[in-house]
N, C-alpha and C positions, 0 to 999 in steps of 0.2 A: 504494500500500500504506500503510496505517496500522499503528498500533503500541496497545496495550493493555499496561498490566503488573497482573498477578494478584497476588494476597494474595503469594504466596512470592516475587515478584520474576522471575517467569516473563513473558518478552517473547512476548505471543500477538497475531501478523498476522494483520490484516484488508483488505477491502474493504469499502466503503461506495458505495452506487450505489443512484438512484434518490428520490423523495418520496413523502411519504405517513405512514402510522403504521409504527413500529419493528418491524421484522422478521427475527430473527438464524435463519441456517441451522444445523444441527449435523449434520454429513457422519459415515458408520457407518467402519464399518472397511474400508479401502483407500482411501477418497476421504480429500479433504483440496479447499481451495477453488478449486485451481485445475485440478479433474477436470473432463473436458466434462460431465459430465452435472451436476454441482452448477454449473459457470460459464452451461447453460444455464437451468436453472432460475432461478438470480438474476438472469441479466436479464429474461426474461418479468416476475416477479413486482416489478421494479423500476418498473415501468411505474405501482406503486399504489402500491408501500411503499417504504418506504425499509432497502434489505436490509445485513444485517451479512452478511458472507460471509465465516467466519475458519478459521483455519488450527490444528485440535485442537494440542495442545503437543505436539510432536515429529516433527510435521507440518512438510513446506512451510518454508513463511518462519521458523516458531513456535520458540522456545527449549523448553528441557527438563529435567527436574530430574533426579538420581541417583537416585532412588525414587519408586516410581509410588505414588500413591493415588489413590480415586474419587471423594473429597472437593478434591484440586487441580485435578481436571479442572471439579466443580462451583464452583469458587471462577473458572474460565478463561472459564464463561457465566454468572458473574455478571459478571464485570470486563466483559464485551462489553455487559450489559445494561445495569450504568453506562455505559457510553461511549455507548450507545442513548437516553440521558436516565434512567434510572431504570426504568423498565419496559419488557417488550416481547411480541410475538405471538414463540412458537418453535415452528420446523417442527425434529423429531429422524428421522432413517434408521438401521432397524436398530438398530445397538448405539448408535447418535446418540440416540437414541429413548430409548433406556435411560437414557442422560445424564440425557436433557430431564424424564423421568420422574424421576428420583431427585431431580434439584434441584429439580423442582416440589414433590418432599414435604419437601424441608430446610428451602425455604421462599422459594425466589428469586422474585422481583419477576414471575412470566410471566402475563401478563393471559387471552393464547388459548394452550394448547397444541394442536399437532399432532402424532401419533405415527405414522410411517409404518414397518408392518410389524415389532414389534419384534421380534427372532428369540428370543424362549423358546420352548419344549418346556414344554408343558403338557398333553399327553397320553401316556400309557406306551405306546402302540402306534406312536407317529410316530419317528423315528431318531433317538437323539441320541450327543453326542458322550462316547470315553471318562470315565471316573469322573477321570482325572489329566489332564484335555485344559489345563488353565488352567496345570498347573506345568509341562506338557511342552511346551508352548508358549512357555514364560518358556525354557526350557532350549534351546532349537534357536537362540532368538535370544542369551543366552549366549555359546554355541556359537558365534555367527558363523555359522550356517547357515538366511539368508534365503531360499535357494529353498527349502528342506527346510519351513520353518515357512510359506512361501503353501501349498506340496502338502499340507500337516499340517492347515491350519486351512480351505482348501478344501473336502476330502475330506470331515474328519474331525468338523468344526464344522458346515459349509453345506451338507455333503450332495453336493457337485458330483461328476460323475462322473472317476474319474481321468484319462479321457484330453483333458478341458479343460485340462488344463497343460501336455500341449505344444502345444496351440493357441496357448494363449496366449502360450508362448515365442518363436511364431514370430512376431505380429502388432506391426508397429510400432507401437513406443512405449507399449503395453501391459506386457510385461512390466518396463519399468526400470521405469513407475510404481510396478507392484508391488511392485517390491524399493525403490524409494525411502522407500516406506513400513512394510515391513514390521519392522520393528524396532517397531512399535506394536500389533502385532498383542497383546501379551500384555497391553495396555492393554483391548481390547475382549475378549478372553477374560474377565479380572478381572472387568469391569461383567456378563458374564452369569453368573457363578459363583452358584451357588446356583438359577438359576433354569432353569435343560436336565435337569434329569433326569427330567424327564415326570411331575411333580407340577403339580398345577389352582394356580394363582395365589394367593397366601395372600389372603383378599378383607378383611382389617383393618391389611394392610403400608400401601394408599397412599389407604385410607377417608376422610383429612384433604385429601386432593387436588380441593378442589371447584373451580377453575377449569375453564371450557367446556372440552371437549376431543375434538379430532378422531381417529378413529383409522382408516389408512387400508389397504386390501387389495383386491390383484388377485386376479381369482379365475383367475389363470393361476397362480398360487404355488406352491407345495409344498404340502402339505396341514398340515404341521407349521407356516408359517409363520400358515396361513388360523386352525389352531387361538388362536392364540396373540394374536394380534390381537382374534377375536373375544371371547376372553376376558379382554385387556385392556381393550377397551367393558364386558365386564360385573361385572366388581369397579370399575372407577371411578365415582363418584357421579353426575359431569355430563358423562359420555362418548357421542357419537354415533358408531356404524360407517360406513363409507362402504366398500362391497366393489362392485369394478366391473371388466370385464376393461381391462389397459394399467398398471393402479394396481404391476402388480408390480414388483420392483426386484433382480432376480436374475440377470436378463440383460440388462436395460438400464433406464435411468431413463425416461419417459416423460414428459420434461419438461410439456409444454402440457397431459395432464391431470393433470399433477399442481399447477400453477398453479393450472388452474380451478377443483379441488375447494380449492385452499388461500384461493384470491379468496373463494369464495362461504361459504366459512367464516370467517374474520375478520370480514367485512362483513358477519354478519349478527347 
């Protein structure tokens, strides 16, 4: 494990594994770096690059501040990017996505981006979450009420059908990850505010975003995620889609093609 300290003095853990050009992960909401499905993907993609693989703040190994902003989390992948030498290729999941996208338009160092799936609602017919989903979500954790906010942001965020939570209650070592993390949940709530209520992508928000950019989707998805994605590719200036079945990331990550699409896009 390595260590990074961010603009506010925030200690944000890393792994570093593998050579090649700089490559930092940015895990969505529930993962963190040491999920199978992010520890599988960095090693495949270790094999070319040299992968940062960290731990969001409040995550895992990571320190945490008293109040949350979207601005420290982008200052937690720039501090990675310094540690990367100054620039780097970043793959984002989900609300990771989100990150990767906002700090690409404040201004951070990112040479290739990759956007995998980012969950807005960009169309009014697809399902989205309550109008108070981002403060009720701050409130359950509050509250001290971690299962209540994974049932809350499952259901009521992701769509998931209610009776996946006592699955997942039952499944080793599934649910403690959950609740190990879910005190962060109100972190990924924040980063989508403004952008689930089923309005089309403002197309002049991220217009200054001209680095390459990958944008990726299974076409097993939900339909609101497939929207959202594709019209992430079309308000960005230098954005290619990549929509292929396996790409999705709702019921499991797909490690090995999500390597290949991420190889053949750096590299070219």
């Amino acid at each position: 494990m390595n260590i990074v300290i961010s603009k506010d003095g925030t200690k944000i853990a890393y792994d570093k594994t593998g050579h090649g050009p700089a490559l930092v992960l940015v895990a969505g909401a529930f993962s963190y770096r040491k999920f199978p499905g992010q520890l599988e993907l960095a090693d495949m993609l270790s094999t070319r690059y040299t992968v940062y693989n960290y731990d969001r703040r409040g995550r895992g190994e990571s320190g945490d501040a008293a109040s949350y902003a979207i601005e420290r989390e982008i200052e937690d992948l720039n501090a990675m990017i310094e540690a990367a030498g100054g620039s780097a290729y970043v793959w984002g999941l989900s609300s990771g996505a989100v990150l990767a996208l906002e700090a690409a338009a404040s201004g951070s160092n990112i040479t290739r981006l990759a956007l995998h799936e980012p969950p807005f609602i960009v169309k009014a017919e697809d399902p989205k979450p309550p109008s108070d989903f981002t403060e009720y979500v701050g409130k359950l954790i509050a509250d001290d009420r971690r299962a209540d906010a994974i049932k809350y942001f499952m259901t009521k965020g992701m769509g998931a059908p209610s009776f996946i939570i006592p699955m997942m209650r039952i499944m080793p070592g599934v649910w403690s990850r959950l609740m190990a993390v879910a005190h962060t949940l109100p972190y990924d709530a924040a980063l989508l505010k403004g952008y689930v209520g089923g309005q089309a992508l403002p197309r002049n928000k991220w217009n200054h975003v001209t680095v390459p950019t990958l944008v990726l989707e299974g076409t097993e998805s939900p339909a609101s995620l497939r929207h959202a994605a594709q019209q992430t590719a079309e308000v960005l200036p230098n954005a290619q889609l990549i929509s292929k079945k396996g790409l999705g990331h709702t019921k499991k990550l797909h490690a090995t093609m999500v390597a290949r699409e991420l190889s053949s896009f750096f590299a070219s």
